[in-house]
C-alpha positions in Angstrom: 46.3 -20.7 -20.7 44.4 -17.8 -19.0 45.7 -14.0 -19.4 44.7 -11.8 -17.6 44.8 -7.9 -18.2 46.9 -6.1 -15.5 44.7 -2.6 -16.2 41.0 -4.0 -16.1 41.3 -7.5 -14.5 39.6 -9.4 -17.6 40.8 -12.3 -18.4 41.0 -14.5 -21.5 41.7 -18.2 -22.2 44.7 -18.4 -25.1 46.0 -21.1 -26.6 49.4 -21.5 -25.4 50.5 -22.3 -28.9 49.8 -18.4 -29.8 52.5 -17.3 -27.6 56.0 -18.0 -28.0 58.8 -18.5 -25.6 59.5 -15.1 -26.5 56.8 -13.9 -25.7 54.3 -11.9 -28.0 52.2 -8.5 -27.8 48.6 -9.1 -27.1 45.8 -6.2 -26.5 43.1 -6.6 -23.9 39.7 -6.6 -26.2 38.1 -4.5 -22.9 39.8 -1.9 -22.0 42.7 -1.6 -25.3 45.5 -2.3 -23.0 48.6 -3.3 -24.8 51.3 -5.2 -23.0 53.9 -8.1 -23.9 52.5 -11.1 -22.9 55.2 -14.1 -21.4 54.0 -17.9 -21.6 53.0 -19.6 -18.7 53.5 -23.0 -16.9 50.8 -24.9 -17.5 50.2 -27.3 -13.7 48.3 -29.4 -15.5 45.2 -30.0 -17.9 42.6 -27.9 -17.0 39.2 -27.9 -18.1 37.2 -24.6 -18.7 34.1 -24.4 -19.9 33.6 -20.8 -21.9 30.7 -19.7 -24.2 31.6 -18.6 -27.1 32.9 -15.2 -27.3 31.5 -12.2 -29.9 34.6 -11.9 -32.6 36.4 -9.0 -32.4 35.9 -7.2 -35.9 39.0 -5.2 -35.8 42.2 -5.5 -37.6 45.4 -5.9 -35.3 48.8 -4.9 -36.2 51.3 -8.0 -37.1 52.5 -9.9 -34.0 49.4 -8.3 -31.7 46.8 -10.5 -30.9 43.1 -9.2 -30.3 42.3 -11.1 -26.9 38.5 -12.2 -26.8 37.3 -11.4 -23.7 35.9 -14.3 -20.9 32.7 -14.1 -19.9 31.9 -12.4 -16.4 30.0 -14.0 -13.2 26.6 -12.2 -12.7 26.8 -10.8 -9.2 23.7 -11.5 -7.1 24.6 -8.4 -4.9 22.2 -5.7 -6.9 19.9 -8.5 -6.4 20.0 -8.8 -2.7 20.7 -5.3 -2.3 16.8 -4.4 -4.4 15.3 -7.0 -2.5 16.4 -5.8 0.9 15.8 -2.1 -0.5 12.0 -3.3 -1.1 11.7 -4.9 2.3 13.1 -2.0 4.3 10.3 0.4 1.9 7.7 -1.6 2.4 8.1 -1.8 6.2 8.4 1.9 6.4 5.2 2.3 4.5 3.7 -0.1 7.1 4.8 1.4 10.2 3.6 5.1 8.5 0.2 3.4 8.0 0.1 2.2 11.5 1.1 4.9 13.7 -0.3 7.7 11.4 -3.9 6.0 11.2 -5.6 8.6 13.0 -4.3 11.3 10.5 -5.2 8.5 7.4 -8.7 7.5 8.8 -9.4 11.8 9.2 -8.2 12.4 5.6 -9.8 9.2 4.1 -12.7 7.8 6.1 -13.1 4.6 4.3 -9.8 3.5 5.3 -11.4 2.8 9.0 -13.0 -0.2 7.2 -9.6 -1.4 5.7 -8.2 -1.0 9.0 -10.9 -2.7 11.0 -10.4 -5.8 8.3 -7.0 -6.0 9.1 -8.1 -6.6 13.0 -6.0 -2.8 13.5 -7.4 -0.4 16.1 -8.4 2.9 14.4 -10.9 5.5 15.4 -13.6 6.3 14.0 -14.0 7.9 10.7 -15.2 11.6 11.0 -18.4 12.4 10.0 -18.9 15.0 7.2 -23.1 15.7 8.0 -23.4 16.7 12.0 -26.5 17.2 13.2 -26.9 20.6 15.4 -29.5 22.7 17.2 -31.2 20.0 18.3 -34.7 20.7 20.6 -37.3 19.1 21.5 -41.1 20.5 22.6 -44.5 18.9 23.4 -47.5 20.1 21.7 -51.1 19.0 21.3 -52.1 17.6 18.0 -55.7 16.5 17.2 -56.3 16.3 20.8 -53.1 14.4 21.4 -50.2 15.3 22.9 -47.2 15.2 20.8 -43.3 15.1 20.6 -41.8 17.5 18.7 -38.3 16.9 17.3 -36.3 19.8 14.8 -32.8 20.6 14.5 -30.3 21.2 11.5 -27.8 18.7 9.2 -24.6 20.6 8.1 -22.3 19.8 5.5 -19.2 20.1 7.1 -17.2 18.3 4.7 -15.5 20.8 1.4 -17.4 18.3 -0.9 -21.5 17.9 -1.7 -23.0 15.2 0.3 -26.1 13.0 -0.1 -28.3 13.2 3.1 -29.2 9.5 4.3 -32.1 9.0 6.5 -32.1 10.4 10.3 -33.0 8.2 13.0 -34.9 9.7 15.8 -34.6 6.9 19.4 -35.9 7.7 22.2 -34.7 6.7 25.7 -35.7 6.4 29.2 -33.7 7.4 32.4 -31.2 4.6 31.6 -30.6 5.5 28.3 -32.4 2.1 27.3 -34.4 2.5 23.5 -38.1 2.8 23.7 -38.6 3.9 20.5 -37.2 5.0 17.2 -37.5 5.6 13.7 -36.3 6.9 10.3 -37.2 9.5 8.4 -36.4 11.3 5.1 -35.5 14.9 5.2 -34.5 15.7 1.3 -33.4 14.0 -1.7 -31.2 16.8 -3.3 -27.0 16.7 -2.3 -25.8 19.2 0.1 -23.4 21.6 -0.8 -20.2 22.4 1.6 -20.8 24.5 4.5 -24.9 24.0 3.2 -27.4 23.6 6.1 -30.9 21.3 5.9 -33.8 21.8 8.5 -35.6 19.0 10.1 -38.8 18.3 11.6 -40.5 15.2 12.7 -42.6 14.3 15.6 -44.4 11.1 17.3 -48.0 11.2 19.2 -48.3 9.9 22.7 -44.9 9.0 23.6 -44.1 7.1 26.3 -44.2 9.2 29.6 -40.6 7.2 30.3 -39.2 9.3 27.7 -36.2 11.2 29.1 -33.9 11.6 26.2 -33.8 11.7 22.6 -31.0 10.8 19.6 -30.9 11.7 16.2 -28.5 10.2 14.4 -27.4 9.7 10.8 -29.3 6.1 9.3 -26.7 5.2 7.6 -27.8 1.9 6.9 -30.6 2.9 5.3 -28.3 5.1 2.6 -26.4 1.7 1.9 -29.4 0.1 1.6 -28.9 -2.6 4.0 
């Protein structure tokens, strides 16, 4: 027969020989509940398949019986509940990344690439050397006339940075490249806030030359 404790809702299987028509005091092995216990009507054979419970190692008073306890279903609610939990967190985290890329990609350029990789519109990632005071001149040299290009890198970023190549094009009226190139400027890291000169200069430009860009070569700092 099954008992069940009317305090804590455990139950235990008993034999029905271990409780007389008189009934009999049992304790519930949970929660130390004592109550007199009256035999049931059995419906029929019943087949119930237990584990075996941990004995009790505790000495009952005559005519109290120790009930062992039955063992409880394993609810898969935490389960679901963690797993939902998780879902709900990592879209959050997802949605963050997405509509905060702007702030992400400022804070942590690299991440542009991550983004990019991920086929996710970001913009670009600042740059931490900026190039100022740009001018231009024309002088002879040798006889030939010359283009004269100087200006200033800045470290605008709060850590040192190495200084890659700069590339000097030059364009026409439409903006269309006639010519570039790279060139070195120094080999030593720039400190925050620390400013490097440049000067470079090509003879006999083109006489379609209308503009000129110096930007940072990159490619050649990578190595590709």
């Amino acid at each position: 027969m099954i008992v069940t404790c009317p305090v804590c809702s455990t139950r235990y299987v008993v034999d029905p020989r271990a409780i007389s028509a008189a009934g009999r005091l049992v304790r519930c092995a949970s929660c130390a509940h004592t109550w007199h216990q009256m035999p049931q009507d059995e419906e029929g054979p019943r087949r119930i398949e237990l584990t075996a419970p941990e004995p009790v190692v505790e000495h009952a008073p005559p005519g109290r019986v120790q009930l062992p306890a039955l063992p409880r279903r394993k609810s898969r609610l935490p389960a679901l509940l963690w797993t939902l939990y998780f879902l709900v967190l990592l879209g959050l985290i997802g949605g963050g990344l997405w509509w905060a890329r702007d702030q992400v990609v400022a804070y942590w350029p690299p991440a542009a690439r991550y983004y990019d990789l991920l086929g996710v519109p970001a913009p670009p990632a600042p740059s931490e050397l900026e190039i100022q005071k740009l001018a231009t001149s024309r002088d002879l040299q040798d006889g030939l006339e010359t283009l004269v290009i100087q200006g200033e890198v800045v470290n605008v970023s709060k850590t040192p940075r190495k200084l890659p190549k700069l590339k000097v094009i030059l364009q026409d009226g439409d903006k269309h490249e006639l010519q570039s190139w790279s060139f070195d400027v120094t080999d030593d890291q720039v400190p925050p806030g620390g400013v490097v000169p440049f000067r470079t200069s090509v003879s006999q430009p083109s006489a379609a030359v209308r503009g000129v860009v110096v930007t940072l070569d990159t490619r050649a700092l990578s190595g590709s």
